[in-house]
Residue frames relative to the residue before (quaternion, step in Angstrom):
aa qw qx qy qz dx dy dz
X 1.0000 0.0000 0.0000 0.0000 0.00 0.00 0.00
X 0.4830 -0.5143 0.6197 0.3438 3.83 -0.87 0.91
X 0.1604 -0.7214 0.6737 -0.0008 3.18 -1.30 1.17
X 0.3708 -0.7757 0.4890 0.1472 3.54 -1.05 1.43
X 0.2128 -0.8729 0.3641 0.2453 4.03 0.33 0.90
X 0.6332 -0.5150 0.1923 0.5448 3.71 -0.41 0.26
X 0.7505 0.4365 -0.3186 0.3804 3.45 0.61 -0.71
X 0.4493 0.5545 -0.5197 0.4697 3.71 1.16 0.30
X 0.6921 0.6261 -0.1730 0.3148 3.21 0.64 -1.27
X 0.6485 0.5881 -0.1474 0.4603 2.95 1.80 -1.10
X 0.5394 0.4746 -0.1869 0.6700 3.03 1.49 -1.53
X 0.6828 0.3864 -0.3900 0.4821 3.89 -0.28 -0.19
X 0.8347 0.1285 -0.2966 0.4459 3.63 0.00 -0.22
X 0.7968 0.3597 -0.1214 0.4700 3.73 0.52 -0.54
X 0.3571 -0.6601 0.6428 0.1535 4.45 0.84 0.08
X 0.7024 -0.5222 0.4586 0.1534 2.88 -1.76 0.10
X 0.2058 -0.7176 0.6065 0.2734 4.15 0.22 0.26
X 0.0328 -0.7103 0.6956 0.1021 3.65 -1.79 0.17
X 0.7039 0.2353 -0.2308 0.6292 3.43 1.69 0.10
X 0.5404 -0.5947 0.3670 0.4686 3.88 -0.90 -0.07
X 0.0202 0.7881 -0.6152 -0.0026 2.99 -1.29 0.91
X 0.1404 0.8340 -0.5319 -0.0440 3.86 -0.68 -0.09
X 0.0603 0.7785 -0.6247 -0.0068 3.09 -1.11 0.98
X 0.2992 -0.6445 0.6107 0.3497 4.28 -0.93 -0.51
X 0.4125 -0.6256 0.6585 0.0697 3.27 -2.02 0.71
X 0.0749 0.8274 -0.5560 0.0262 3.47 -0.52 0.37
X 0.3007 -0.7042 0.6217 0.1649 3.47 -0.27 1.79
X 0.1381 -0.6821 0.7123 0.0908 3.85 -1.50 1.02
X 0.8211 -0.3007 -0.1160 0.4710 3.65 1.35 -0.06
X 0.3549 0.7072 -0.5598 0.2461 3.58 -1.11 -0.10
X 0.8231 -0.3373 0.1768 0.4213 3.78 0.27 1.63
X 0.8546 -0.1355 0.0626 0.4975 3.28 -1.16 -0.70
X 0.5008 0.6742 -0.3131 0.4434 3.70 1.25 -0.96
X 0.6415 0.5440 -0.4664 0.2740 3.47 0.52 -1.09
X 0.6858 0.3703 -0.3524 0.5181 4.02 -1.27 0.26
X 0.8342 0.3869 -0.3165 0.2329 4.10 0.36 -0.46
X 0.2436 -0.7976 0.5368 0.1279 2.85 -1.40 1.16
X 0.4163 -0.7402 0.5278 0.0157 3.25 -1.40 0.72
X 0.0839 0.8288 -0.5413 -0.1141 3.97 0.20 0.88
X 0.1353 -0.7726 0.5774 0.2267 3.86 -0.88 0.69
X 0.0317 -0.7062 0.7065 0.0324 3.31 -1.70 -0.09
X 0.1034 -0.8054 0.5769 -0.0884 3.00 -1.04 1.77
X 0.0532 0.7860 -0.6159 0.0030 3.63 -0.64 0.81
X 0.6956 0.2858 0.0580 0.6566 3.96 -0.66 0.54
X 0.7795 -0.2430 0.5508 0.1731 2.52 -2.36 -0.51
X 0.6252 0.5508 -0.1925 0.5183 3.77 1.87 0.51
X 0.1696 0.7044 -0.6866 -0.0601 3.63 -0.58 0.36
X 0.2693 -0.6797 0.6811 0.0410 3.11 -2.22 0.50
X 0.1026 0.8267 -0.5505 0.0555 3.62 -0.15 1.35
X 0.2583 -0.8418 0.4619 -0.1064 3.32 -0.27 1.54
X 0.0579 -0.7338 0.6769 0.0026 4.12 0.01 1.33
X 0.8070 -0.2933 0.3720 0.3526 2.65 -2.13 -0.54
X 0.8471 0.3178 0.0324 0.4246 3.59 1.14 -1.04
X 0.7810 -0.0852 -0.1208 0.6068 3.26 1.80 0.24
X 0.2070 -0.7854 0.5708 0.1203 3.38 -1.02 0.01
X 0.3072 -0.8080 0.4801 -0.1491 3.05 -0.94 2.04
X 0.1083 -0.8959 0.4060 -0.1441 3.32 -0.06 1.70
X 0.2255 -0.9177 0.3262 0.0232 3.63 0.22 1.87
X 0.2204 0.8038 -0.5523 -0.0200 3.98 -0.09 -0.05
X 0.6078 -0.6394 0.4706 0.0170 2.93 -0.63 1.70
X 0.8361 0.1905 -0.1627 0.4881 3.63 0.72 -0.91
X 0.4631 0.5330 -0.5441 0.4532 3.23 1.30 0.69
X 0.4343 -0.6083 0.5579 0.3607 2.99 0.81 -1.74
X 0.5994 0.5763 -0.2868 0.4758 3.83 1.63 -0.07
X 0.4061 -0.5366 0.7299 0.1196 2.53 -1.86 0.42
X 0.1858 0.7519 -0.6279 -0.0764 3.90 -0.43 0.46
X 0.1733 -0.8178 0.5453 0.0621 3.67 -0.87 0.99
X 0.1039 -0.7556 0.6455 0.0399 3.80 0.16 1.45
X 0.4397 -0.6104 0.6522 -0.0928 3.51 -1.72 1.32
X 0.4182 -0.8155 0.3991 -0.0267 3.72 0.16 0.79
X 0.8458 0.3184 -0.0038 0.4281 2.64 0.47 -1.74
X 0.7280 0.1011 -0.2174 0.6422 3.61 1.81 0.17
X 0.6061 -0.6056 0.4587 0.2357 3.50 1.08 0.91
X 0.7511 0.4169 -0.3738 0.3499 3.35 0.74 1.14
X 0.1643 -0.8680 0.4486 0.1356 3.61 -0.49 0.13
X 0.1434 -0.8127 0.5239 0.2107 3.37 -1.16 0.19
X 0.1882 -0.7998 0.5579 0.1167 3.86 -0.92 -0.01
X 0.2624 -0.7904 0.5310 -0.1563 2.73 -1.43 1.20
X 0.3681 -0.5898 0.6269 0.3517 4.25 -0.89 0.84
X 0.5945 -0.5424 0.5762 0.1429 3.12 -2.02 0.31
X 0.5793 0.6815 -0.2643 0.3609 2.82 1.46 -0.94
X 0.5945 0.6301 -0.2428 0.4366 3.62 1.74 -1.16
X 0.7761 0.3814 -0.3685 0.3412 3.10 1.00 -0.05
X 0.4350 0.6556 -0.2349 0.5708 3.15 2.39 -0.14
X 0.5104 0.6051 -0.3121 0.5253 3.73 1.21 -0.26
X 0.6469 0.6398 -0.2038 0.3614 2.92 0.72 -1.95
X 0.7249 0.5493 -0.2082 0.3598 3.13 0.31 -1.86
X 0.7353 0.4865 -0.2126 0.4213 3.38 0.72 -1.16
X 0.3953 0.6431 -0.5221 0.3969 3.71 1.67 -0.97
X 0.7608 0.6144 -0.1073 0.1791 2.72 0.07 -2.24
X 0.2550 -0.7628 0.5188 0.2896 3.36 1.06 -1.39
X 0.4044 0.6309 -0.5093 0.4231 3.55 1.02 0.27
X 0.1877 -0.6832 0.7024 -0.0679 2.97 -1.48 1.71
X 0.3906 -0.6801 0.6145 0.0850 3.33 -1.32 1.48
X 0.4290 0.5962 -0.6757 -0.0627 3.18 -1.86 0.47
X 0.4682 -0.7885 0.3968 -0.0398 2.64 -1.63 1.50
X 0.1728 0.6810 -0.7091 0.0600 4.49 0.15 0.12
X 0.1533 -0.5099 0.8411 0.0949 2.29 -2.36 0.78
X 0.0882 0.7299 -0.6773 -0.0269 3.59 -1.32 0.45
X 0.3831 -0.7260 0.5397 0.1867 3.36 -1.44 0.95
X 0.4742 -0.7700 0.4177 0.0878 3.59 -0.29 1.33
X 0.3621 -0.8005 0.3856 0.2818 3.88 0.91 -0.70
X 0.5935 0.4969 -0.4073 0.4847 3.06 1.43 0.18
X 0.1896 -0.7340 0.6513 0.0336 3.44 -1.59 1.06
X 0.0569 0.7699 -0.6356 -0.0036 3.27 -1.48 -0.09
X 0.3322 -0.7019 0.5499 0.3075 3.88 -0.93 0.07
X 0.0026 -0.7807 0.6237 0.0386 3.13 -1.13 0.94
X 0.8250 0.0861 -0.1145 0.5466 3.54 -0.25 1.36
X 0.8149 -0.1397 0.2381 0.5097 3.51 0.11 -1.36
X 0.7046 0.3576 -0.1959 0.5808 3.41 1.08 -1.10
X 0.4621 -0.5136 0.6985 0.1865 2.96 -2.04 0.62
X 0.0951 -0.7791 0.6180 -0.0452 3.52 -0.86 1.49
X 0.5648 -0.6373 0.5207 -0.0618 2.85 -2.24 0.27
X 0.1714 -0.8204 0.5224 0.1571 3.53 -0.15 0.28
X 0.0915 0.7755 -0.6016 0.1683 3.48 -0.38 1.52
X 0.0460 0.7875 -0.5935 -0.1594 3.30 -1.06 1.20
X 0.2622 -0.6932 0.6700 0.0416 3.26 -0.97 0.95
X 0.0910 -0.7713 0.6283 -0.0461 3.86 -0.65 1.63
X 0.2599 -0.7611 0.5942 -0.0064 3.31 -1.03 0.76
X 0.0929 0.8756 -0.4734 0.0235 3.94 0.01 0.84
X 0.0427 -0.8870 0.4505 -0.0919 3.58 -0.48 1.34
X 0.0096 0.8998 -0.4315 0.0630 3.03 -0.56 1.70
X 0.2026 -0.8188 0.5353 -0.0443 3.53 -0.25 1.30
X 0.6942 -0.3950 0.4996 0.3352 3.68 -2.01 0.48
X 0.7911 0.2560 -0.1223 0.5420 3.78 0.60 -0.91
X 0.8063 -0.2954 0.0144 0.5123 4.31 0.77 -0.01
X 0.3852 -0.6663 0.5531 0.3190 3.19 -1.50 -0.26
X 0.1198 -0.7451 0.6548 0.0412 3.29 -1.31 0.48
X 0.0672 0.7561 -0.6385 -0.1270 3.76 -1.01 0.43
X 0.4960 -0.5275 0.6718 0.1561 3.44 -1.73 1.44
X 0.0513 0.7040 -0.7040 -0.0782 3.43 -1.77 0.75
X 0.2786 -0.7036 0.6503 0.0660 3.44 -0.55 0.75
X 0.0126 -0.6467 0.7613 0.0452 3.24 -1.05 0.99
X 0.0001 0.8474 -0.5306 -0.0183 3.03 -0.88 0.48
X 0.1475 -0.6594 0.7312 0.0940 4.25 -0.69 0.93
X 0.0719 -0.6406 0.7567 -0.1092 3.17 -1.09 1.75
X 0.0258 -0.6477 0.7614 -0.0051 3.04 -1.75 0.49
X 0.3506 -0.6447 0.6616 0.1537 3.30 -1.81 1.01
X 0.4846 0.6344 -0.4927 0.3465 4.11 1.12 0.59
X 0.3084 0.8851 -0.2337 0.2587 3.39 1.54 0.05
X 0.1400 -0.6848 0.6514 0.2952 3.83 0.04 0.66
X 0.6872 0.4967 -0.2975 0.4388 3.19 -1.48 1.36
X 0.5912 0.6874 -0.3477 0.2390 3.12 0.71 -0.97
X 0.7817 0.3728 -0.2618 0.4259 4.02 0.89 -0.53
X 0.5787 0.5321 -0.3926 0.4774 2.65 1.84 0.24
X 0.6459 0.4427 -0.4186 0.4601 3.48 1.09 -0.56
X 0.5910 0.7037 -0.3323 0.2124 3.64 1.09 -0.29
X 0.4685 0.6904 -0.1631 0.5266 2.71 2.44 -1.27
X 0.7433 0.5204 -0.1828 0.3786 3.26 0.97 -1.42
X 0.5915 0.4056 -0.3180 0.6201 3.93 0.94 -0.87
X 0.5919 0.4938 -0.4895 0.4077 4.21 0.57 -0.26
X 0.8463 0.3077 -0.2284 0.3700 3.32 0.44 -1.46
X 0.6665 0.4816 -0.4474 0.3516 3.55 1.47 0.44
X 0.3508 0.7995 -0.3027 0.3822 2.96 1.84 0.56
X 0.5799 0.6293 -0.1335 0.4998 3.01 1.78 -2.03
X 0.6457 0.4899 -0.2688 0.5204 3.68 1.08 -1.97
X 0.3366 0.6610 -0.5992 -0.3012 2.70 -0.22 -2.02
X 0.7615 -0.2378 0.4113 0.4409 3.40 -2.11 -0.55
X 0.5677 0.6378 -0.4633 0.2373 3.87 0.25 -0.31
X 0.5681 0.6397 -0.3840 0.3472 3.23 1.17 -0.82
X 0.7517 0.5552 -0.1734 0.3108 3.26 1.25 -1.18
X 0.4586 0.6115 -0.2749 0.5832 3.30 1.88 -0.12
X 0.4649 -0.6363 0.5824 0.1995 3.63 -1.42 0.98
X 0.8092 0.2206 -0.1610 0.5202 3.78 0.68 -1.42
X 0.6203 -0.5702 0.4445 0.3042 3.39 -1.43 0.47
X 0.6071 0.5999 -0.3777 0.3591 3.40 0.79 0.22
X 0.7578 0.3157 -0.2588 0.5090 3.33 1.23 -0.93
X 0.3573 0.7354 -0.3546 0.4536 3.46 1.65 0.23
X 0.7795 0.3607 -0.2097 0.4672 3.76 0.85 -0.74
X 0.3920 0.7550 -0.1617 0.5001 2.67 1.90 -0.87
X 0.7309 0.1276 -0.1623 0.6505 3.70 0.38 -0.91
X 0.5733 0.4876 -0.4927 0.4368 3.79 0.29 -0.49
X 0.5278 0.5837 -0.4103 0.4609 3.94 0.74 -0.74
X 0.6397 0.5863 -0.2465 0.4317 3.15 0.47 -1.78
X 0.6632 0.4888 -0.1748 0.5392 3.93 0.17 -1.48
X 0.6792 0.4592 -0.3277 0.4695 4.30 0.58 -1.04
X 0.5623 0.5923 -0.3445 0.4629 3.18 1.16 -0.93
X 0.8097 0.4490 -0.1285 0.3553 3.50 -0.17 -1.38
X 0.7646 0.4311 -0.3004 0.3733 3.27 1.53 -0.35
X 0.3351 0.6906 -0.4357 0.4700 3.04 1.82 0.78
X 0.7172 0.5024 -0.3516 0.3310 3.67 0.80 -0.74
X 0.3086 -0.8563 0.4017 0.1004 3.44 -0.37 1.74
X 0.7057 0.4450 -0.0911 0.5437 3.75 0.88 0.92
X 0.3913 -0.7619 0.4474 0.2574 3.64 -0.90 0.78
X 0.2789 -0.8092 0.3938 0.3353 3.45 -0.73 0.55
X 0.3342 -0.7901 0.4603 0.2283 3.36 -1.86 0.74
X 0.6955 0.0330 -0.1601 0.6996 2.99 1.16 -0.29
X 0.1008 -0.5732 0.8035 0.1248 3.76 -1.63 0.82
X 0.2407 -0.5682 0.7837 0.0710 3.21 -2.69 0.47
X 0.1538 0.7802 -0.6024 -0.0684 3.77 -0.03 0.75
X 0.1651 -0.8314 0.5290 0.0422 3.25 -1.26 0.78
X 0.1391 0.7819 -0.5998 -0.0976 3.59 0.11 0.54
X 0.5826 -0.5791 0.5639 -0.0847 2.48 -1.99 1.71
X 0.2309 -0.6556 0.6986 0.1702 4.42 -0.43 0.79
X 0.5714 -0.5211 0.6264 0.0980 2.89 -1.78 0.42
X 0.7010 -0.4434 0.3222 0.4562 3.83 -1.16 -0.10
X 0.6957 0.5005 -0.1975 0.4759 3.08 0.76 -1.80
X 0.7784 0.3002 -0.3440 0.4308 4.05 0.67 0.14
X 0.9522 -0.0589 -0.2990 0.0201 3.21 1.04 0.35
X 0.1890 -0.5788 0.7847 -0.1164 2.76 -1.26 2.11
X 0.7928 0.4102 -0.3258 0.3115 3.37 0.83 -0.90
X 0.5694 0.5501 -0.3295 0.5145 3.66 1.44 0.08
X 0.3500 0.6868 -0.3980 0.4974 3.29 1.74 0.17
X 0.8852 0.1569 -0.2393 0.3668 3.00 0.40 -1.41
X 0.3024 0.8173 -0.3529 0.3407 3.20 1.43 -0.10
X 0.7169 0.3959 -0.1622 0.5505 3.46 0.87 -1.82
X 0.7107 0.2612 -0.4083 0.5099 3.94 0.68 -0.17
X 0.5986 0.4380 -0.5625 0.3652 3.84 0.48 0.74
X 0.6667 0.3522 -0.4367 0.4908 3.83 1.15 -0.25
X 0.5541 0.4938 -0.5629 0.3636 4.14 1.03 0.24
X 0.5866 0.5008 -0.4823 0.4153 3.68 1.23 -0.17
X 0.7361 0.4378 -0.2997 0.4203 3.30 0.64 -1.09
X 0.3775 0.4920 -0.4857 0.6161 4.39 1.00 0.44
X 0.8825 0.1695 -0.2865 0.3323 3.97 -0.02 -0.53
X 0.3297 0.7114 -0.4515 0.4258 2.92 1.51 0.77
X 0.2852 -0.8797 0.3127 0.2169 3.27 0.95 -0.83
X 0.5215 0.6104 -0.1831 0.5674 3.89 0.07 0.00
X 0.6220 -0.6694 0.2217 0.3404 3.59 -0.96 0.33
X 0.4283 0.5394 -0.4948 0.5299 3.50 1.32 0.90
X 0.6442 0.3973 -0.4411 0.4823 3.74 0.96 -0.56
X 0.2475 0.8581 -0.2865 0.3469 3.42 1.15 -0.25
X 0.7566 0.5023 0.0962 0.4075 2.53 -0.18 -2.39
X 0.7432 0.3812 -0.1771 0.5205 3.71 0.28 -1.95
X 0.5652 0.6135 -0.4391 0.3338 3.89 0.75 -0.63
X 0.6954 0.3468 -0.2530 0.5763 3.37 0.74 -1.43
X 0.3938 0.4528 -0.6929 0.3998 4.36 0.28 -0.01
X 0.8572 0.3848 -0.2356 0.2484 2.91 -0.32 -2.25
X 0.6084 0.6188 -0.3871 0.3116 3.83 1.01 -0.11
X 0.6298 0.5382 -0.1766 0.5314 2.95 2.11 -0.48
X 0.6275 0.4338 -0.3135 0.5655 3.21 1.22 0.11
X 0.3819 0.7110 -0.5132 0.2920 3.76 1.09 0.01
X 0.7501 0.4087 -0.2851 0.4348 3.63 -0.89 0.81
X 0.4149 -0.7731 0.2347 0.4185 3.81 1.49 -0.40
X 0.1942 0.8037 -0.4132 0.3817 2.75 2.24 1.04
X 0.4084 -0.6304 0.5558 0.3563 4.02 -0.68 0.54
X 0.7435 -0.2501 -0.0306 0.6195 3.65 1.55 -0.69
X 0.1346 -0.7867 0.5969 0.0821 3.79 -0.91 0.45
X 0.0846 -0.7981 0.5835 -0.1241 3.92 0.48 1.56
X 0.1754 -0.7370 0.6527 0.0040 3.45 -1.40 0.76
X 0.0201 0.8045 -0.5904 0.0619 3.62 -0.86 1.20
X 0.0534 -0.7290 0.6643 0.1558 3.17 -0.85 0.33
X 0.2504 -0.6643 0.7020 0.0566 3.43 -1.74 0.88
X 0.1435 0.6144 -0.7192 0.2908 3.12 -1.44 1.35
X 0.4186 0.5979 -0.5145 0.4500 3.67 -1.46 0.59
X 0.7223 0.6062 -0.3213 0.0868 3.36 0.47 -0.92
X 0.2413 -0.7640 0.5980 -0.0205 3.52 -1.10 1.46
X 0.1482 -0.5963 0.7536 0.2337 3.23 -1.81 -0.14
X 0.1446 0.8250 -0.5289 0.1371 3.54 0.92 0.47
X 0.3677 -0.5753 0.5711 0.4558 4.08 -0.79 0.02
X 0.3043 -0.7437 0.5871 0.0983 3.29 -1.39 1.32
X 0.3391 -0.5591 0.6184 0.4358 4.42 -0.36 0.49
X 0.4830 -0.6348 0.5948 0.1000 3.07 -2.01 0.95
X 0.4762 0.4132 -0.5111 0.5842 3.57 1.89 0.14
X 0.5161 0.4903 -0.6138 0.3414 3.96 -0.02 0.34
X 0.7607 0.3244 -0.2849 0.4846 3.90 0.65 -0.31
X 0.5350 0.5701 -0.4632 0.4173 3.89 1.00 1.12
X 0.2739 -0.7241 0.4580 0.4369 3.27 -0.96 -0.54
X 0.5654 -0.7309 0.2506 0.2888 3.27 -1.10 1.35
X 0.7261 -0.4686 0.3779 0.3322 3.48 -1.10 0.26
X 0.7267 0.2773 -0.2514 0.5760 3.50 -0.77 1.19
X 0.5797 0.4082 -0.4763 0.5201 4.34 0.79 -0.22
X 0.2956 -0.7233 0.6137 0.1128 3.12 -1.73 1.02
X 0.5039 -0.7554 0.3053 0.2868 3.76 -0.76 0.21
X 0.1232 -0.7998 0.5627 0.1687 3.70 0.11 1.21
X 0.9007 -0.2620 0.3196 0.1339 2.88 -2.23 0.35
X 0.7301 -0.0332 0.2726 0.6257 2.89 0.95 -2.05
């Protein structure tokens, strides 16, 4: 299966900040995911996404990824480029559309949008395709700033971080895409969709986590909330809502690592 690395993911749901922003995600469902929340924080040429279990520290003008571990006070770091390497190992070929649908509604406070933003991934071994619904709204605190921000990672983009021209347009595509979407989202639905060639094999997959549910106990647990994420013939279909959102000044010790973590391996 084409594997989505953290910084795609990153760059796909959240762009690039050039001023401070922060808001929080909150997964309401989609399998194991369901119950987590996610607080970001963007200053510059820096973001800071912070879970229950680690915190993941971006700098654009290095080019890293620095993942800090908590729970034993260590971190590790990583090029962008590895995941731009990767891609190419693999042969997985991006393409990205966004299109604005015409349907609206209000959720909470904001007047929203219907944006779908599709994601198609082809690889040596299958294919998978990401859909992003997405309910955007321009009622957002923030909003010219996040607008600034999806432009000027448009201008940068991810290509730089690729060696071959191919996976260079590739993500730069990816980035053109997203800067079309006029508005922050409030609520997203991503669903990623298997191909033919995977499933028979999510066949059997889905009757090893219905054995392992009547097993009972915290593996039956566990397989309940997969197979709830796979309801619909979706490989997964995750709900998040986003809210939180500031232009507050963020501290520039929120994008370091703190004092006393040592540096692990992995």
């Amino acid at each position: 299966m084409p594997r989505i690395h953290l910084w795609a993911a990153w760059v796909i749901c959240a762009g690039v900040a050039w001023a401070d922003i922060s808001y929080v995600t909150t997964v309401k469902s989609g399998g194991y995911a369901a119950g987590a929340t996610t607080r970001f924080k963007m200053k510059g040429a820096k973001m800071r996404m912070e879970s229950a279990d680690s915190v993941t520290l971006v700098d654009m003008d290095a080019k890293t990824l620095t993942v800090l571990r908590p729970s034993t006070k260590t971190y590790t770091v990583r090029k962008m480029e590895e995941g731009a390497v990767a891609l190419k190992q693999t042969g997985t070929q991006l393409k990205t559309s966004v299109r604005e649908t015409g349907l609206t509604k209000k959720i909470g406070n904001y007047a929203c949008r219907q944006v779908m933003m599709t994601m198609e991934m082809a690889g040596s071994q299958a294919s998978l395709t990401m859909e992003n619904e997405m309910w955007v709204s321009r009622d957002v605190a923030g909003l010219a700033e996040w607008k600034a921000a999806t432009q000027r990672m448009a201008d940068k983009a991810m290509g730089p971080v690729a060696a071959d021209a191919g996976t260079r347009k590739m993500l730069a595509d990816m980035q053109r895409e997203m800067a079309k979407v006029d508005g922050v989202p409030v609520l997203q639905i991503t669903r990623m969709k298997m191909g033919r060639e995977m499933q028979e094999k999510m066949k059997a997959a889905r009757k090893q986590m219905e054995d392992m549910k009547k097993m009972g106990g915290k593996q039956g647990e566990m397989a309940e909330k997969a197979l709830a994420g796979m309801q619909g013939g979706n490989l997964m279909e995750m709900v998040t809502e986003w809210g939180g959102f500031s232009t507050a000044a963020v501290a520039a010790s929120e994008f370091t690592v703190p004092a006393g973590y040592r540096k692990a391996d992995k």
